[in-house]
C-alpha atoms as one frame of an Amber mdcrd trajectory, in Angstrom:
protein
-127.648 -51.763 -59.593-128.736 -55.334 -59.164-127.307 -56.617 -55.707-125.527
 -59.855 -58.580-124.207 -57.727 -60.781-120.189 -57.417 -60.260-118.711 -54.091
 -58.667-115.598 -53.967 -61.022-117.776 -54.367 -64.418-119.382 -50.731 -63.301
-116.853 -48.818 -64.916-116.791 -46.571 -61.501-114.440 -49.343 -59.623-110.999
 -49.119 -57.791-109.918 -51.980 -55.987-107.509 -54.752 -54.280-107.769 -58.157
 -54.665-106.054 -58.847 -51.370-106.070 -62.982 -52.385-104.298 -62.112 -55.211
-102.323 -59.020 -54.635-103.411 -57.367 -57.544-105.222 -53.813 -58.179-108.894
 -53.268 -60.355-109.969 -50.584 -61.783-111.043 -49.066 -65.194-109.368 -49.238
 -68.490-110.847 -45.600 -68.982-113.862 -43.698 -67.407-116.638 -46.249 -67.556
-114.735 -49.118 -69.210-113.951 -52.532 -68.498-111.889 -53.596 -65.603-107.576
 -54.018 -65.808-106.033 -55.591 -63.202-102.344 -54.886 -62.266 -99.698 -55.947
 -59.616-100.339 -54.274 -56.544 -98.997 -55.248 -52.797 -99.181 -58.502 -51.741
-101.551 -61.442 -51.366-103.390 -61.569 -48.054-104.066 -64.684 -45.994-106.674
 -66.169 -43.017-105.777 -64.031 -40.020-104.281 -60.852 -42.052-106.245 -57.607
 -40.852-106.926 -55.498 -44.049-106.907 -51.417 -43.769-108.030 -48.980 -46.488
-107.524 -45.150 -46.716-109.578 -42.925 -49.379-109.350 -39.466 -49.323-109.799
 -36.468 -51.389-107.473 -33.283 -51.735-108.784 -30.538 -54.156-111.139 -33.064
 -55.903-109.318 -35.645 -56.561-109.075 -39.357 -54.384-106.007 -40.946 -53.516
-106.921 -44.632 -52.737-104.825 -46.393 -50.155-104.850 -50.237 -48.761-102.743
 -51.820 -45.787-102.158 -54.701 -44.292-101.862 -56.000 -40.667-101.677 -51.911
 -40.106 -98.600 -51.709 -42.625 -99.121 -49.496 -45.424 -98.953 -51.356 -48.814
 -98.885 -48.046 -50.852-100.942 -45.572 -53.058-102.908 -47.801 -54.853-104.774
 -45.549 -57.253-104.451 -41.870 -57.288-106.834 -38.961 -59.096-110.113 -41.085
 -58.936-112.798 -38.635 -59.947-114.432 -36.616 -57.208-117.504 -38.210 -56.396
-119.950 -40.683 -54.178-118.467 -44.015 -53.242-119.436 -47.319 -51.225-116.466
 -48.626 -49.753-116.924 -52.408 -49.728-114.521 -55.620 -49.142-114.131 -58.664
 -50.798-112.409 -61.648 -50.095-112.887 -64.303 -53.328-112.199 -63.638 -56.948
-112.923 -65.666 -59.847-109.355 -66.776 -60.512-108.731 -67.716 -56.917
């Protein structure tokens, strides 16, 4: 993947825009992004958390913030290799 293309326009993406307090992720396997309410927003000096784990194949996704727990974000993402990464800036923001 080219180090500018965008993360969430993979198709393989499950996310939280912690500026916006909203969730990313795939309209179906592979297909463009959605983005839904989710959490809260986040602001300078918030300390951000995330929990992914699998049970019998299949990932729960988890964020927090300032070490409280915001949630199951997304649960049943396909088992798999993932690069957990963090973003700050969206387009809309």
């Amino acid at each position: 993947m080219d180090i500018r293309s965008r993360p969430f326009e993979t198709g393989k993406f499950w996310g939280w825009i912690c500026t916006g307090g909203r969730k990313i992720y795939p309209s179906q396997p592979g297909g463009p992004p959605v983005a839904r309410e989710y959490g809260c927003c986040a602001k300078i000096g918030d300390s951000i958390g995330v929990l992914f784990e699998f049970k019998n194949n299949n990932g729960n996704l988890s964020f927090f913030k300032n070490g409280s727990p915001l949630g199951v974000c997304f649960n049943n993402i396909p088992n798999g290799s993932y690069f957990p990464t963090a973003c700050l800036y969206y387009g809309e923001v």
